[in-house]
N, C-alpha and C positions, 0 to 999 in steps of 0.2 A: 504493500500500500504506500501511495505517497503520502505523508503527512503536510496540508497544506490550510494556506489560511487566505483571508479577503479581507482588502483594509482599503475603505471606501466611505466618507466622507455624507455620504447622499444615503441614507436608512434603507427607499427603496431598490437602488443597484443593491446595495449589500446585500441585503436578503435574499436577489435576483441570482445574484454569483453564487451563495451560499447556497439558496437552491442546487443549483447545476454542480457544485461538488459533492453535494449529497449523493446523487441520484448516478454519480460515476462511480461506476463501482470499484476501480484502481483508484481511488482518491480517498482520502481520508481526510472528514473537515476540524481542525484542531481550534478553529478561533474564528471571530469575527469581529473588528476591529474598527472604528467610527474616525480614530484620526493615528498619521505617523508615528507620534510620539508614543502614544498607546501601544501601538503595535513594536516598537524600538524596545521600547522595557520587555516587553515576553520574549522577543529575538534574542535579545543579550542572557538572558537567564535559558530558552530553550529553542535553539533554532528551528525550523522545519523547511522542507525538502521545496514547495514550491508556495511561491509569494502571489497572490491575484494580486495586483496594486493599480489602488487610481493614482494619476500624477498631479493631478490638480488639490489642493487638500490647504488647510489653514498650518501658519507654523512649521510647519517640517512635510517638503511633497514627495510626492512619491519617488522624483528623482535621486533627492537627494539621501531619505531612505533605502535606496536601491544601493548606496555606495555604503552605506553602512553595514550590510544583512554580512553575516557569514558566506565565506566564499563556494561553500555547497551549497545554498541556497539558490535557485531558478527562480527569477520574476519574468512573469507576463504582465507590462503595463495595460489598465485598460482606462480609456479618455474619450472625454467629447469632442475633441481636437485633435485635427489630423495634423498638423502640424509639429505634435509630438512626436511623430512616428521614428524621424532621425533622430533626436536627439537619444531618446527609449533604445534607438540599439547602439547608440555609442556607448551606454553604459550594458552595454553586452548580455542587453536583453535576450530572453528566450522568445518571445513574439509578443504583438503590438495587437490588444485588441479594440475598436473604436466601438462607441454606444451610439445606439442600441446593441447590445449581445445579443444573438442569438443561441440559441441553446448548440445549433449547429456548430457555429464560429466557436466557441467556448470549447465544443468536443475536439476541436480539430486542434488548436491550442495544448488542450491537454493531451490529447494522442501524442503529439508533438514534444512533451516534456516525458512521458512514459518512454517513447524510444532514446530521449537524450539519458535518462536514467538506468534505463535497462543499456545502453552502449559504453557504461560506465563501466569499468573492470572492480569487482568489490575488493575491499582491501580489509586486512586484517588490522584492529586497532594498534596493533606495534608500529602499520605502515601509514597511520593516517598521520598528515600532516598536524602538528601540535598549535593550540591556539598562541598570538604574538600577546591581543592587544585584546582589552574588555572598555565597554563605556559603562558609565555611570553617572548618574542624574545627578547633577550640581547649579544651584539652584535656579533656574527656569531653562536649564538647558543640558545637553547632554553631551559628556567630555571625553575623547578617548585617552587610554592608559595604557604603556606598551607595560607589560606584565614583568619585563626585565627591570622596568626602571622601581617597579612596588618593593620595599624594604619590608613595612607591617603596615598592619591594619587593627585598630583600637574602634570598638566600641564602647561609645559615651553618650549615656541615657537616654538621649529620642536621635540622635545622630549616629552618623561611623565618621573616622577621620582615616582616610588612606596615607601612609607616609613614604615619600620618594628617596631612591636613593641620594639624590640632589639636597636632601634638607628641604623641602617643600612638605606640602600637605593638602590633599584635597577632602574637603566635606561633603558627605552625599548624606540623603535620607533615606537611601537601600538600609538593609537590615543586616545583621552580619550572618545570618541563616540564609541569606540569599547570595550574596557575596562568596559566603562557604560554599554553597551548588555551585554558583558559577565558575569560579577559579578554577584549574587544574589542580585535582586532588595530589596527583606526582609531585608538584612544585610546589603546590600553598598547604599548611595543616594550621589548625587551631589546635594552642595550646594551653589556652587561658578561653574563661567565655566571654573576656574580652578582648580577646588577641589573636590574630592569624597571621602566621609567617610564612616570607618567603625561604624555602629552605635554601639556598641556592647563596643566598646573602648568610649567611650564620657562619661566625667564623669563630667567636667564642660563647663556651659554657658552663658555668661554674655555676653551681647550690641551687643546681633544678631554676638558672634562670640563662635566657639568651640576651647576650651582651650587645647593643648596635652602638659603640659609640658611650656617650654620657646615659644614654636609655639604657636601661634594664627590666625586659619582660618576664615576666613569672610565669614556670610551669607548673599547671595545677597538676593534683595528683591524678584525677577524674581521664586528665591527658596524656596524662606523664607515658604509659605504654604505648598508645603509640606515635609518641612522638619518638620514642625510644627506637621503634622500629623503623620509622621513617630515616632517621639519619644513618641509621646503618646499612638502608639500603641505598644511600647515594654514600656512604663510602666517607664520610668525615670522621676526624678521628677524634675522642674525646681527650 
């Protein structure tokens, strides 16, 4: 099944769209989604396989959510305007559908994305490409993070504060249980419940605490195994 979603702007397209992945039976409908931004926060916590997207939208349009999505993700823009058509496969769209939909036009579409998925060779998780970069909501917009530059991450009381290698620091209002999903569990652990490190960065550790600098994070005990086992399968030495 592909797991796919419709992020549309206009109540009655959406419903229309969403109809039509219903009733396909290689589809599978995960969401349905009224504006980009909406749609940008569930992308980043759980990607899926193919995007319906309008381009015209308030705030964040579908273009430039297109350059956002994970790079296995498939969008087919759909627009009241032909005039989007180029622009839609410069960002290397998978097809361009113009409204009215037909239920036709939509099947063909999708046919269209079922072969570019099945033409895919699967890969085994050792061979997938590892994520670089995560966004995250800061406030009225949404910022990307390459994941090398993340040092820790500290939740504090209705906020998170991400801390960069650089001495920097970004505030979001994600949650650190979200944060934790979304990370690479390989590279990030929570050691504290309010702490997530990047392992990768840890270079000293003394009395059940990791050292960054003048910072000193505390390993709770609830974590302590496996954070124990985390470092000693990347190979640091205590």
């Amino acid at each position: 099944m592909i797991r796919t979603i419709v992020v549309d702007d206009e109540p009655l397209a959406r419903e229309l769209m969403g109809g039509y992945v219903r009733q396909t039976p290689f589809l599978s409908l995960e969401g349905l989604y009224a504006s980009a931004v909406e749609a940008l926060d569930r992308l980043v916590r759980d990607p899926v396989d193919l995007l319906f997207l309008d381009i015209q939208m308030p705030q964040l349009d579908g273009l430039e959510l297109s350059r956002m999505v994970d790079t296995r993700t498939r969008v087919v823009f759909t627009t009241a305007f032909e005039q989007y058509a180029l622009e839609g496969f410069r960002v290397d769209a998978l097809d361009y559908l113009l409204k009215p939909i037909s239920y036709a036009e939509f099947l063909r579409a999708a046919g269209k994305a079922q072969r570019w998925f099945e033409s895919v060779a699967p890969t085994s998780p050792e061979q997938e490409p590892q994520a670089r970069t995560i966004f995250v909501k800061t406030d009225y917009k949404m910022l990307q993070l390459r994941l090398e530059d993340i040092l820790y991450i500290e939740g504090v009381k209705d906020y998170v504060r991400i801390f960069t290698a650089d001495g920097g620091d970004v505030k979001t209002q994600m949650s650190m249980k979200s944060l934790e999903e979304t990370l690479p569990a390989d590279r990030f652990i929570r050691v504290h419940r309010s702490f997530i490190v990047n392992l990768s960065k840890i270079r000293i550790i003394e009395r059940n605490r990791i050292v960054f600098g003048k910072v000193y994070i505390p390993v709770s005990d609830s974590y302590k195994d496996r954070f124990m086992e985390a470092i000693s399968r990347t190979s640091l030495l205590l």
